[in-house]
N, C-alpha and C positions, 0 to 999 in steps of 0.2 A: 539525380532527382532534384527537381527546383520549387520553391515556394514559388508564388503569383509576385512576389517584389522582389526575383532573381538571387536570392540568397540560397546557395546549397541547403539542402534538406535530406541530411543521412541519417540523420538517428530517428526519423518515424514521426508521422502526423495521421493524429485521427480526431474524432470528436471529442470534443471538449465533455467535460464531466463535474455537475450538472449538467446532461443535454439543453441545450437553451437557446436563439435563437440570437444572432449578431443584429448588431441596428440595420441593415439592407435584409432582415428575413430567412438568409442561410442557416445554418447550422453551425453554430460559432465550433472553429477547429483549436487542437492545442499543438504544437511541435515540438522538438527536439528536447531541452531539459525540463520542459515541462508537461508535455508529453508521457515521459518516463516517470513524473512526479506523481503526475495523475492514474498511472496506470499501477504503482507500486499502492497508493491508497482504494483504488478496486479491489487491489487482490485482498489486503488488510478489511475490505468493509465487504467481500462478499462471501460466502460458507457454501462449504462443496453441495451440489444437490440445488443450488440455486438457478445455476446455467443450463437450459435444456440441454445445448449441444456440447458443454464442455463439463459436466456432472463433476469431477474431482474437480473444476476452478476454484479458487480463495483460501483463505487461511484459516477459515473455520474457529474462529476467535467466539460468536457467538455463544458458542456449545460451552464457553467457558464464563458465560456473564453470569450467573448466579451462584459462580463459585465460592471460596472463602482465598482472600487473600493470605498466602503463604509462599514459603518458598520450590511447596511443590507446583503452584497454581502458575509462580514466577518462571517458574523451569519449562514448565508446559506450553508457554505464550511464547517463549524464546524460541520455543524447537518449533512450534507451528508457525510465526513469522517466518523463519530461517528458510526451515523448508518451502514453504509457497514462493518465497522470492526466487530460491533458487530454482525451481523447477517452471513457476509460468514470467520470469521475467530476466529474460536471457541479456537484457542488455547493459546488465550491471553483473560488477563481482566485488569481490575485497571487502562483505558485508558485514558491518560489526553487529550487533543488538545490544545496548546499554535499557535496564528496566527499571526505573523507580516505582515503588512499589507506597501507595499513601493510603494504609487499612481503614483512617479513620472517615477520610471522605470516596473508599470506591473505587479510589483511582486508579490505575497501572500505568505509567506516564514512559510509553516506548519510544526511545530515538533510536532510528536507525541511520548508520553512515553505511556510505556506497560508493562505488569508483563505476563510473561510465566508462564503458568498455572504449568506445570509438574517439574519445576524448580523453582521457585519463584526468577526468578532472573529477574530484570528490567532493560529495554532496551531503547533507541529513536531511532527515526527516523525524518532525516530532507528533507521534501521534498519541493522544489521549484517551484510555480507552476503561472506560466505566465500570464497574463492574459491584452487582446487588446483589451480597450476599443472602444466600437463603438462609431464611427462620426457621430454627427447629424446634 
């Protein structure tokens, strides 16, 4: 499989995400390690029940935004990461999850490292993820 500027194209191209449109109108596309970039932060920003046609998709991270930051809350965000990657995104493995956890501003500050399957080359990702404890 080839890109349109002849460059092999095996680890996967799809729409880019925000959907948005390229300066010529198309639907701007993303490839290979970014591709895989974009498709690990879908599953991280989408909760099961969201997708008509694929209902267990994403990591379900949501269901945890009004939690209290602790170390069971830590634990819970690790295993539901862990698992979404490993089950809808087949093109990585060797997945670490590191979680910084900030009680006073909300934060859970998740880097995930990853080894592309088809490249063996490793990568992170740091996602920031908020979270309003409930008032009781």
């Amino acid at each position: 499989m080839e890109e349109g500027n002849g460059k092999p194209n095996f680890l996967g191209r799809g729409w880019a995400f925000p959907v948005v449109p390229d300066g010529a109108g198309n639907i701007q596309l993303a490839s290979d390690e970014e591709d895989i970039r974009q498709a690990i932060l879908l599953i991280l920003r989408t909760n099961p029940g969201e997708r008509v046609m694929l209902p267990e998709f994403g990591a379900g991270l949501d269901g945890i935004i009004f939690g209290v930051i602790n170390q069971s809350t830590v634990a819970l965000v690790r295993h539901r990461v862990e698992q979404a990657l490993v089950l809808w995104e087949p093109r990585i493995d060797r997945i670490e999850i590191q979680i910084t956890a900030a009680p006073r501003r909300g934060l859970l500050t998740i880097e995930i490292s990853y080894r592309i399957r088809a490249t063996n080359t490793f990568y992170n990702l740091v996602y920031p993820f908020e979270v309003e404890e409930a008032a009781i």
